[in-house]
The first five atom37 places (N, CA, C, CB, O) and aatype in JSON, in Angstrom:
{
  "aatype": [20, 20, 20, 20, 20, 20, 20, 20, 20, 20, 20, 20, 20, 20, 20, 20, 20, 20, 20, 20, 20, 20, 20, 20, 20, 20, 20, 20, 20, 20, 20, 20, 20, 20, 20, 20, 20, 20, 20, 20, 20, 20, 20, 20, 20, 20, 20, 20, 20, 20, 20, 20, 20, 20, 20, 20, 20, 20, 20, 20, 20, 20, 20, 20, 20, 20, 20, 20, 20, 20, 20, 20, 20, 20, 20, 20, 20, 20, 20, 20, 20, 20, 20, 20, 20, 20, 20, 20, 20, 20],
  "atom_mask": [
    [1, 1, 1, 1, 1],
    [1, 1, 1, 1, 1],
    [1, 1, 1, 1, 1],
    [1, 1, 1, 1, 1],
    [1, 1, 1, 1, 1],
    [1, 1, 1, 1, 1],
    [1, 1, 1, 1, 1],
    [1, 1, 1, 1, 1],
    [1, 1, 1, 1, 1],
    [1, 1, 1, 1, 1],
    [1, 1, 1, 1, 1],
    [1, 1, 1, 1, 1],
    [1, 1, 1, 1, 1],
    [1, 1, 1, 1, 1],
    [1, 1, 1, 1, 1],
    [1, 1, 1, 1, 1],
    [1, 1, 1, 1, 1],
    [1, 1, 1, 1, 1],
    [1, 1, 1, 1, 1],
    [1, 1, 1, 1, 1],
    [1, 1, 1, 1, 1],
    [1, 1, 1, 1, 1],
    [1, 1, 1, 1, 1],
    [1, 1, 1, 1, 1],
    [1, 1, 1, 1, 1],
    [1, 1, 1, 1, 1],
    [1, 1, 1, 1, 1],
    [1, 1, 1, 1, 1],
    [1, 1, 1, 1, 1],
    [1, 1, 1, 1, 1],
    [1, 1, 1, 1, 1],
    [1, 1, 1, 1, 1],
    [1, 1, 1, 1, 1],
    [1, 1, 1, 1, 1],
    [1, 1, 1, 1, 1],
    [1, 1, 1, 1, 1],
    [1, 1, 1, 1, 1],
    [1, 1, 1, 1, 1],
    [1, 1, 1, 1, 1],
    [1, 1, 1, 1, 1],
    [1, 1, 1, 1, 1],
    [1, 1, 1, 1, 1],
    [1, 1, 1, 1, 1],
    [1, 1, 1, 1, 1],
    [1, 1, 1, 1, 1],
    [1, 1, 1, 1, 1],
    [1, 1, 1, 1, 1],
    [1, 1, 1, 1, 1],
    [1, 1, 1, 1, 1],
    [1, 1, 1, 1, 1],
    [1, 1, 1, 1, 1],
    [1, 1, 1, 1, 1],
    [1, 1, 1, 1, 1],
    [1, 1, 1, 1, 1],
    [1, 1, 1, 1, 1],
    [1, 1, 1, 1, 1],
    [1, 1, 1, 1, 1],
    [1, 1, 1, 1, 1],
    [1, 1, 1, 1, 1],
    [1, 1, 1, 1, 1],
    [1, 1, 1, 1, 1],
    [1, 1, 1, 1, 1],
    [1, 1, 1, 1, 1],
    [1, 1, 1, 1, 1],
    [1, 1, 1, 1, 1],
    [1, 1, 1, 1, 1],
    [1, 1, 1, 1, 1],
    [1, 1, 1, 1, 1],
    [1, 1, 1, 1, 1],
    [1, 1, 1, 1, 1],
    [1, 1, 1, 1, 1],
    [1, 1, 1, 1, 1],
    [1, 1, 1, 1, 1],
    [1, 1, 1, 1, 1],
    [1, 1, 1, 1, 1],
    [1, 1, 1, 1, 1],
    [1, 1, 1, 1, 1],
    [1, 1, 1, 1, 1],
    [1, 1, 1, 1, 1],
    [1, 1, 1, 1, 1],
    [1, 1, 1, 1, 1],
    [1, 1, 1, 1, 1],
    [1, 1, 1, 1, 1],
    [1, 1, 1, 1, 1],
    [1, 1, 1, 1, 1],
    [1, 1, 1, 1, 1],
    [1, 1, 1, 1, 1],
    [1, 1, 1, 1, 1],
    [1, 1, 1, 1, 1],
    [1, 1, 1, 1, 1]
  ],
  "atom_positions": [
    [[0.82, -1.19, 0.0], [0.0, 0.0, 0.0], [0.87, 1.26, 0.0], [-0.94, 0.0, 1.21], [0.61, 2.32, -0.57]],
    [[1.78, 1.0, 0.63], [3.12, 2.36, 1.0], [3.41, 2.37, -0.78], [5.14, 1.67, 2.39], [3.33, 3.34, -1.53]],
    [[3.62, 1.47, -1.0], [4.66, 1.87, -2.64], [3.4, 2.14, -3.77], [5.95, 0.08, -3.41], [3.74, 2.37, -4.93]],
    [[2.09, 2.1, -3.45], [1.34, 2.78, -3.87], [1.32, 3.99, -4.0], [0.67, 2.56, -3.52], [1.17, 4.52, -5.1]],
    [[1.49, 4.77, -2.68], [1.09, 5.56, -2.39], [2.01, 6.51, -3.11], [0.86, 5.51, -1.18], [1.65, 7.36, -3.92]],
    [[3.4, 6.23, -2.69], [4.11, 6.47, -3.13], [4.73, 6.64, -4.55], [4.33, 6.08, -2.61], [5.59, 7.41, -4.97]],
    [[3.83, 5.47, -5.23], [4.39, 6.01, -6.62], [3.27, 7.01, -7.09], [4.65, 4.73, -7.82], [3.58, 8.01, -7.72]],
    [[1.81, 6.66, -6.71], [0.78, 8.06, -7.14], [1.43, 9.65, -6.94], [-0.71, 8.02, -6.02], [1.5, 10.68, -7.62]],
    [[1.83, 9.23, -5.67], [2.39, 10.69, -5.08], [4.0, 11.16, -6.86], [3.51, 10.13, -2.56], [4.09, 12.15, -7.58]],
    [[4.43, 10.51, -6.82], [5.63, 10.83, -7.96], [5.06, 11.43, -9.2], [6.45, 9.43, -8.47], [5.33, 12.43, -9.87]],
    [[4.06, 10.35, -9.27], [3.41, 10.47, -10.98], [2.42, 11.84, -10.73], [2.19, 8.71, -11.62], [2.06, 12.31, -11.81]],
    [[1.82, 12.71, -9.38], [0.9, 13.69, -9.33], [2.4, 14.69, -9.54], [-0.27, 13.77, -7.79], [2.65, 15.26, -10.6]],
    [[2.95, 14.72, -8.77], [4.5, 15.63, -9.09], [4.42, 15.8, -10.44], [6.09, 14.81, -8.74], [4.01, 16.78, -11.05]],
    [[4.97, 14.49, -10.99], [5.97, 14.7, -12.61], [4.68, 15.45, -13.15], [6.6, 12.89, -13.84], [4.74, 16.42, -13.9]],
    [[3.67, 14.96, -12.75], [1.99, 15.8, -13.96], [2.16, 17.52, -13.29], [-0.6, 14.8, -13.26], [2.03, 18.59, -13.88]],
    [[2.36, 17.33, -12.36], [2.39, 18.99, -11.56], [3.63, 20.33, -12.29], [3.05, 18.63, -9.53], [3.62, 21.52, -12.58]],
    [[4.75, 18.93, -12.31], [5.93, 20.03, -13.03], [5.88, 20.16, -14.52], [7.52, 19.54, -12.76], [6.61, 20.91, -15.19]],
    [[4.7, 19.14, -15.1], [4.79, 19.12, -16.95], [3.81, 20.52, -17.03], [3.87, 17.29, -18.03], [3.92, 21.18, -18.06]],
    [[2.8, 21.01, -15.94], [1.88, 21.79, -16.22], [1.38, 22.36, -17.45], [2.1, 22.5, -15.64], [0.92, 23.48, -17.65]],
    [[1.57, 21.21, -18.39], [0.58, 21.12, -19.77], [1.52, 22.52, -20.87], [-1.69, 21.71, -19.19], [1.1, 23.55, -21.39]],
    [[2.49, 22.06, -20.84], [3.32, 22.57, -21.68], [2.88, 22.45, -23.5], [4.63, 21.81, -21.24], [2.83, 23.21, -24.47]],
    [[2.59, 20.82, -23.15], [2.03, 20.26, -24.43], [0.49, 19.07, -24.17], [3.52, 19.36, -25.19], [0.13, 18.15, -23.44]],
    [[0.07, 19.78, -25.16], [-0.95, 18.41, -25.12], [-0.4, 17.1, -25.38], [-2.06, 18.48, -26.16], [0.46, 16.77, -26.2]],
    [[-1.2, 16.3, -24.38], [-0.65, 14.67, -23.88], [-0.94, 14.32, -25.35], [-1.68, 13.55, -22.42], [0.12, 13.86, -25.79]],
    [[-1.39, 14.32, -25.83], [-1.76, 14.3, -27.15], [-0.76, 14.37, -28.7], [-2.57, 15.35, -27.07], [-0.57, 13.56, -29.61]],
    [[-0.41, 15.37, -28.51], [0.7, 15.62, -29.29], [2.17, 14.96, -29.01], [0.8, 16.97, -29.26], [3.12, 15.07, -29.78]],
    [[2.2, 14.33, -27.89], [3.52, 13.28, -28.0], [3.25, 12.35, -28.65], [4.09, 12.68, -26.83], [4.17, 11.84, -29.3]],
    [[1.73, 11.7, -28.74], [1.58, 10.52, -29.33], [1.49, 10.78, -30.9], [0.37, 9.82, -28.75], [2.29, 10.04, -31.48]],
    [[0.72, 11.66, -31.8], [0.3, 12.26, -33.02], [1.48, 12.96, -33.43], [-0.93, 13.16, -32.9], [1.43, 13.1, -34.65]],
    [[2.56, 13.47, -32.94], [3.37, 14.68, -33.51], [4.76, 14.04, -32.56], [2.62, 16.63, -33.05], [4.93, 14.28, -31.37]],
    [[5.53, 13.32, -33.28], [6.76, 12.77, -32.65], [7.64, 14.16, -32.67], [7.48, 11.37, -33.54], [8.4, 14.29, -31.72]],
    [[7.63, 15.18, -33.63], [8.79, 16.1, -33.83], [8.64, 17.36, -31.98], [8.39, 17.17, -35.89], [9.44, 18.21, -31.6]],
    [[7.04, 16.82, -31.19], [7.23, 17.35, -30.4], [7.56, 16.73, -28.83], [6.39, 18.01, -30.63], [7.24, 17.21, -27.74]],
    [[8.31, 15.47, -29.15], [9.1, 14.84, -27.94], [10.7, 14.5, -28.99], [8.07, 13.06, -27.13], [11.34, 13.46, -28.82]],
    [[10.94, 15.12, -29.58], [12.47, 14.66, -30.33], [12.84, 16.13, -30.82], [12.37, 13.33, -31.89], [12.28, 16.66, -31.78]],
    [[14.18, 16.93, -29.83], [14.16, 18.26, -30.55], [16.1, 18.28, -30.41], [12.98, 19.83, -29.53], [16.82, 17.94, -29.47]],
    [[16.45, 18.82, -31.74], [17.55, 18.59, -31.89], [18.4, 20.04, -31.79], [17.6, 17.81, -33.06], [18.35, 20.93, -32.64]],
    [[19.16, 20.05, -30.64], [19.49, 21.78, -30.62], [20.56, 22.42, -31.54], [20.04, 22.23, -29.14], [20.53, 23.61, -31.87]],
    [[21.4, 21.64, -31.89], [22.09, 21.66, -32.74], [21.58, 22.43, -34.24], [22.4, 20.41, -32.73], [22.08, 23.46, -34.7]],
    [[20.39, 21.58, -34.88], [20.05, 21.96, -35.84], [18.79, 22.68, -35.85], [20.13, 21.08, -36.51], [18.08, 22.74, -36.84]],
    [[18.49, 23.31, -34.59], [17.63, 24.44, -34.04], [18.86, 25.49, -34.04], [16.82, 24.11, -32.39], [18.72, 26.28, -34.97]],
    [[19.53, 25.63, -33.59], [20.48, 26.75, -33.84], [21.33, 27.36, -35.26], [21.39, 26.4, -33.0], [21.81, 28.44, -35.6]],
    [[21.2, 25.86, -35.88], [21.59, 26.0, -37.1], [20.41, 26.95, -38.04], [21.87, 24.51, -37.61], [20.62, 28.02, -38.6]],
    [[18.96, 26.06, -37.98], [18.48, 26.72, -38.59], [17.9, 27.92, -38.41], [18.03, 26.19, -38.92], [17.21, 28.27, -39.36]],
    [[17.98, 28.94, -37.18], [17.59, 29.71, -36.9], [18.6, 31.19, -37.13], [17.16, 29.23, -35.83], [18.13, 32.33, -37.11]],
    [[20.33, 30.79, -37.39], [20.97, 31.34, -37.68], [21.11, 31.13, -39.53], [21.89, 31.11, -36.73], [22.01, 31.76, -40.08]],
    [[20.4, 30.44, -40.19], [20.73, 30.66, -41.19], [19.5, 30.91, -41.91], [21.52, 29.79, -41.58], [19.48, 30.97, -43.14]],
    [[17.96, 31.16, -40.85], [16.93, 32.19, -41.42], [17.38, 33.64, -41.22], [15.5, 32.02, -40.72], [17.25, 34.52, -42.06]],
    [[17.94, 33.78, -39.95], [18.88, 35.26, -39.87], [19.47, 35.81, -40.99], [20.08, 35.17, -39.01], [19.03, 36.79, -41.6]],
    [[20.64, 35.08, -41.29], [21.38, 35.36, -42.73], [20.28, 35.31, -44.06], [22.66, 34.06, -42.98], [20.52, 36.09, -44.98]],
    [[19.45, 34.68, -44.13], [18.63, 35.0, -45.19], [17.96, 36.22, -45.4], [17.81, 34.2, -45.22], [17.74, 36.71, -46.51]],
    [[17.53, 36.85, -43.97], [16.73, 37.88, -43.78], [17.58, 39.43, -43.91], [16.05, 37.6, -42.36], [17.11, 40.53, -44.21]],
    [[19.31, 38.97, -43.51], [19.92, 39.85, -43.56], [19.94, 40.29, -45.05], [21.01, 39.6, -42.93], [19.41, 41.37, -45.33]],
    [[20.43, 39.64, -45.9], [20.12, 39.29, -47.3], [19.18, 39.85, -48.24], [19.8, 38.19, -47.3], [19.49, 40.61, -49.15]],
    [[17.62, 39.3, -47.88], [17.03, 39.89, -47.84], [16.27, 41.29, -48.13], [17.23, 39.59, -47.43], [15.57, 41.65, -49.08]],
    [[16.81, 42.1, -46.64], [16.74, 43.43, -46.36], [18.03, 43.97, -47.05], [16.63, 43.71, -44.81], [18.14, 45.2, -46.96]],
    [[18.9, 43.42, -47.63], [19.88, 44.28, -48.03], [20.76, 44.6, -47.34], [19.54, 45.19, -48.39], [21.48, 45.44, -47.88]],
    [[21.11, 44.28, -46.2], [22.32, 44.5, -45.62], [23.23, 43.7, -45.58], [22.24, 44.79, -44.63], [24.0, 43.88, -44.64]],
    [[23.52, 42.62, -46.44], [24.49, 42.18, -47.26], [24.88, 41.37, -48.76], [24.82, 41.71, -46.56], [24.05, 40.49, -49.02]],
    [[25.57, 41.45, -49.37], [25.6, 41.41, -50.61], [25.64, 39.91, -50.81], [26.68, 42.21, -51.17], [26.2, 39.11, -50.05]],
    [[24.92, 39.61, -52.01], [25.19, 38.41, -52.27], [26.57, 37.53, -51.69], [25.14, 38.5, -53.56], [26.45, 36.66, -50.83]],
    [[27.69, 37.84, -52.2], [29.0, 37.68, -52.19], [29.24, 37.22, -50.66], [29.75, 39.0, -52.67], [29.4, 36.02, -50.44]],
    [[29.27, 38.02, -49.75], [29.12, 38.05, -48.21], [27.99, 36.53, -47.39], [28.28, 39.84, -47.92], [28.24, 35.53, -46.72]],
    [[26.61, 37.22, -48.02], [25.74, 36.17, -47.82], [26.14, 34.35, -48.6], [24.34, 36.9, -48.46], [25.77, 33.32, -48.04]],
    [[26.79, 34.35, -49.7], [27.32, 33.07, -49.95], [28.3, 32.77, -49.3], [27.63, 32.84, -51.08], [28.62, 31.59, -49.45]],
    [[29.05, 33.46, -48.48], [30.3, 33.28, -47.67], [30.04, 32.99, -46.72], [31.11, 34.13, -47.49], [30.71, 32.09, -46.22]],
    [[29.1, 33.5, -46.05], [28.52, 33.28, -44.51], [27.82, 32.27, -44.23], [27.69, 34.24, -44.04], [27.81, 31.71, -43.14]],
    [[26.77, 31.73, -45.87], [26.54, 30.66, -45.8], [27.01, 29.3, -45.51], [26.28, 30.72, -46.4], [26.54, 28.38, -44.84]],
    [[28.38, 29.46, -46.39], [29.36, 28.45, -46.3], [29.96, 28.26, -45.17], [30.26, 28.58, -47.11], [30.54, 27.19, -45.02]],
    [[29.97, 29.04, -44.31], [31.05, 29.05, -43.25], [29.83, 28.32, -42.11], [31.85, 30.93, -42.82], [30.24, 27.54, -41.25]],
    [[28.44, 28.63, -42.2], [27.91, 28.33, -41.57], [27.38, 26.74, -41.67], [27.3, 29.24, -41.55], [27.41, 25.97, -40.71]],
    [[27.0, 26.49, -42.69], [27.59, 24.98, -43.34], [28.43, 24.22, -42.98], [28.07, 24.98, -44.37], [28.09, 23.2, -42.38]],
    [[29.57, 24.45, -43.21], [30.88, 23.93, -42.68], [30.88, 23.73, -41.2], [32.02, 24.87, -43.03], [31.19, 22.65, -40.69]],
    [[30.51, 24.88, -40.43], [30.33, 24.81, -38.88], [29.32, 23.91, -38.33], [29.99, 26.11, -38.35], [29.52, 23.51, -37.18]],
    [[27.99, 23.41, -39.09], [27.14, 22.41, -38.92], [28.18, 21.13, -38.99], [25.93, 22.46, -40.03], [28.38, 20.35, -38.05]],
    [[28.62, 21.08, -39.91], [28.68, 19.87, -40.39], [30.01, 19.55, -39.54], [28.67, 19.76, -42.05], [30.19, 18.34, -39.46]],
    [[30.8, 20.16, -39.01], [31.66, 20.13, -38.47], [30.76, 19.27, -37.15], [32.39, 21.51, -38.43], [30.83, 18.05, -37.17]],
    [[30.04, 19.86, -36.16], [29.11, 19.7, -34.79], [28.35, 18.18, -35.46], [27.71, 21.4, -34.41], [28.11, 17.18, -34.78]],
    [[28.18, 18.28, -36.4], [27.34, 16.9, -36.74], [28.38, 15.48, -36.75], [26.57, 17.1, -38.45], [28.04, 14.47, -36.14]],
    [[29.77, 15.55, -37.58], [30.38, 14.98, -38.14], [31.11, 14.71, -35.83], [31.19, 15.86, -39.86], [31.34, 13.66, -35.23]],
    [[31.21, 16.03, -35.37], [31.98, 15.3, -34.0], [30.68, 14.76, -33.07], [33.08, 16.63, -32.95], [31.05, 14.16, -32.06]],
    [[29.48, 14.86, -33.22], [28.53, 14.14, -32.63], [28.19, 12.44, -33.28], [27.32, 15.13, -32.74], [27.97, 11.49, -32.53]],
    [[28.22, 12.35, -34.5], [28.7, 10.91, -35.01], [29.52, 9.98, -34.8], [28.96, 10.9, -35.84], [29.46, 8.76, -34.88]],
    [[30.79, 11.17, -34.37], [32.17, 10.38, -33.97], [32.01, 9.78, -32.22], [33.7, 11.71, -34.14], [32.4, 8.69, -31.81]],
    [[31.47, 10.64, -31.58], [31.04, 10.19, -29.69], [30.25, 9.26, -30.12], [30.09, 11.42, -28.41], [30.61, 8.12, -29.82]],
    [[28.96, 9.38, -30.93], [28.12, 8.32, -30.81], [28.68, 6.86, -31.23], [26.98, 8.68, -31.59], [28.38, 5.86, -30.58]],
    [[29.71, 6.81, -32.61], [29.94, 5.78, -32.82], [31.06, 5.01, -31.67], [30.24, 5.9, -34.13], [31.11, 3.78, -31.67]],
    [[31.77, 5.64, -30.91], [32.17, 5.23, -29.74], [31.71, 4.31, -29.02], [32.18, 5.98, -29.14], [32.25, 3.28, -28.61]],
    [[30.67, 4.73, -28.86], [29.58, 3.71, -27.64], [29.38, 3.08, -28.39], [28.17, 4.09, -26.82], [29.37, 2.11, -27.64]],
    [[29.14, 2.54, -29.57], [28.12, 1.33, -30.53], [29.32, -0.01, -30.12], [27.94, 1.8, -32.92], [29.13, -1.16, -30.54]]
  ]
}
């Protein structure tokens, strides 16, 4: 009865601290909102930036293909040393 009690009491917590961030719902229907990758959240949020800079004109093609690349390269760099830890453990 104690480890009853006890685990209700955990599971009213963990529901107390999720305070409906997301519908219970959408973990089951929408996997992209229990799997979030920060890496390529930062990526892509710095390279809607550079588009927008672009864009608006405050930088030239030339610049904006450069920045692109560099930003590219810097992904793939973070991707290529997160492959390398993971294949470690396998």
């Amino acid at each position: 009865m104690k480890k009853l009690i006890l685990i209700l009491s955990i599971l009213f917590i963990a529901g107390c601290s999720y305070a409906g961030r997301e519908p219970w719902h959408n973990y089951l229907h929408v996997p992209r909102a229990w799997l979030m990758d920060p890496h390529f959240s930062e990526y892509k949020q710095a390279r809607e930036q550079l588009e927008l800079e672009h864009i608006k004109g405050k930088c030239s093609y030339v610049e904006y293909k450069e920045k692109m690349q560099q930003l590219n390269m810097k992904y793939q760099e973070e991707v290529n040393k997160r492959e390398e830890t993971l294949s470690f453990f396998e």
